[in-house]
C-alpha positions in Angstrom: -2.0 -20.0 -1.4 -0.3 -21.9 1.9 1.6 -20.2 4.5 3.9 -18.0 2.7 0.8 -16.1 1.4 2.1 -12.7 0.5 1.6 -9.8 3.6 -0.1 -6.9 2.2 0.0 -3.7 4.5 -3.1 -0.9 4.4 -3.0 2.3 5.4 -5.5 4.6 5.5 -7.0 7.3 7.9 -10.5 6.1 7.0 -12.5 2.7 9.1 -14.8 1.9 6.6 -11.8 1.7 3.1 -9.5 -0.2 5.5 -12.3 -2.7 6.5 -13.2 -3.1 2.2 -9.8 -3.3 1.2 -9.2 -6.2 4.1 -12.2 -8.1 3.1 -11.3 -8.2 -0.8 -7.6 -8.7 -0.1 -8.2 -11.5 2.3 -10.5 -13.2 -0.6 -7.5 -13.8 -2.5 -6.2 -15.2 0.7 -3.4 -12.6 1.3 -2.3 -11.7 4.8 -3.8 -8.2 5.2 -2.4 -5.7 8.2 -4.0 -2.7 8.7 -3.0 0.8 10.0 -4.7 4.5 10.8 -2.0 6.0 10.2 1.6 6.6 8.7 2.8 6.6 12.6 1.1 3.4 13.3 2.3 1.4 10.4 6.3 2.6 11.0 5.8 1.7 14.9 5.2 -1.8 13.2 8.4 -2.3 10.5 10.3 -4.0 13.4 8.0 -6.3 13.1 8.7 -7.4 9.2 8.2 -6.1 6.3 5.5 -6.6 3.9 5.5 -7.4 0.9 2.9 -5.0 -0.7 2.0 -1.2 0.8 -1.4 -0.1 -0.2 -1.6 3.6 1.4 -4.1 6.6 0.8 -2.5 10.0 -0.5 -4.3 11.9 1.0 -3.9 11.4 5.1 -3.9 13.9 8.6 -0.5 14.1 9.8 1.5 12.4 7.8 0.3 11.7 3.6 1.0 8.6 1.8 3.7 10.1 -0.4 5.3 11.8 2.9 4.8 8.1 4.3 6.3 6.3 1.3 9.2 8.9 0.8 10.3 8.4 4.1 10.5 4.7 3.8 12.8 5.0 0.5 15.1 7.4 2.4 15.3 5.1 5.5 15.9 2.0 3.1 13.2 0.4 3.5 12.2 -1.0 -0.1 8.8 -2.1 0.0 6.9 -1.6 -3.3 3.9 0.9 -2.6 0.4 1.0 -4.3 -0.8 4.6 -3.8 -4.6 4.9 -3.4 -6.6 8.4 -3.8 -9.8 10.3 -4.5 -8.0 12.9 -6.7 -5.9 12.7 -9.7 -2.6 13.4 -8.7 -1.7 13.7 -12.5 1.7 12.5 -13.9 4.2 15.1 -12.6 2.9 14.1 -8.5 4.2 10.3 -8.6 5.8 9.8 -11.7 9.2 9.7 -10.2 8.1 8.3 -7.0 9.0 4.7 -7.5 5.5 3.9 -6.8 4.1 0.7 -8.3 1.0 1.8 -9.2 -1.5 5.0 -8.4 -5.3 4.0 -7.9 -8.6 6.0 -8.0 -11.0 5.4 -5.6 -13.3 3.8 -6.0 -11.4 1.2 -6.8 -12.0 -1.7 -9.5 -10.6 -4.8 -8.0 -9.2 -6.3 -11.4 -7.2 -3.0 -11.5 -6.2 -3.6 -7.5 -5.3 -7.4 -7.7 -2.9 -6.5 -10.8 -1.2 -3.8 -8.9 -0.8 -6.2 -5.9 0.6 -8.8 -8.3 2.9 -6.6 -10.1 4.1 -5.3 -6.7 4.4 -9.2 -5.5 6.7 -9.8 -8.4 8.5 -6.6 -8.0 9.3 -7.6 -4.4 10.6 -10.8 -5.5 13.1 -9.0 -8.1 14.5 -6.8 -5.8 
């Protein structure tokens, strides 16, 4: 990839998932910004937008639903990988608009094929 290598944006309350997730993002060469919080990744949307959200359900403050919800309402489209421990079953994201929910741990195949399908999602909308 040049340049225009797609931005992915991570959120997650936890040092150690944030640092994995940036390493194996970056070895596809994406752009990867990451955040602590739901807070800290809002303070940066005047900065651009991404073109990917990966964000953990399950978060102090502020979850990555609540997070992703509030980004829909306030118009901002940005297609949103959920990540989580727990199995949030069908009836939790199903009509979400989320591009894909993830169990930790997660496999990268599965990851990179969210990311992609949220790349191309991006690009439709």
């Amino acid at each position: 990839m040049t340049m225009g290598s797609p931005r992915i944006a991570v959120v997650d309350d936890d040092p150690a998932v944030l640092k994995a997730l940036s390493r194996l993002l970056r070895s596809r060469v994406f752009h990867v910004h990451t955040y602590r919080s739901g807070q800290e990744f809002l303070a940066s949307l005047p900065n651009g937008l991404p073109e990917c959200l990966i964000v953990d359900f399950q978060m102090p403050a502020m979850s990555g639903l609540e997070l992703h919800e509030r980004l829909v309402r306030d118009g901002f489209h940005i297609p949103t990988i959920m990540i989580t421990a727990h199995d949030l079953g069908p009836h939790e994201h199903q009509n979400a608009g989320l591009v894909a929910v993830l169990l930790k741990p997660l496999q990268d195949s599965t990851l990179f094929a969210a990311v992609d399908k949220a790349i191309v999602s991006r690009g439709d909308g």
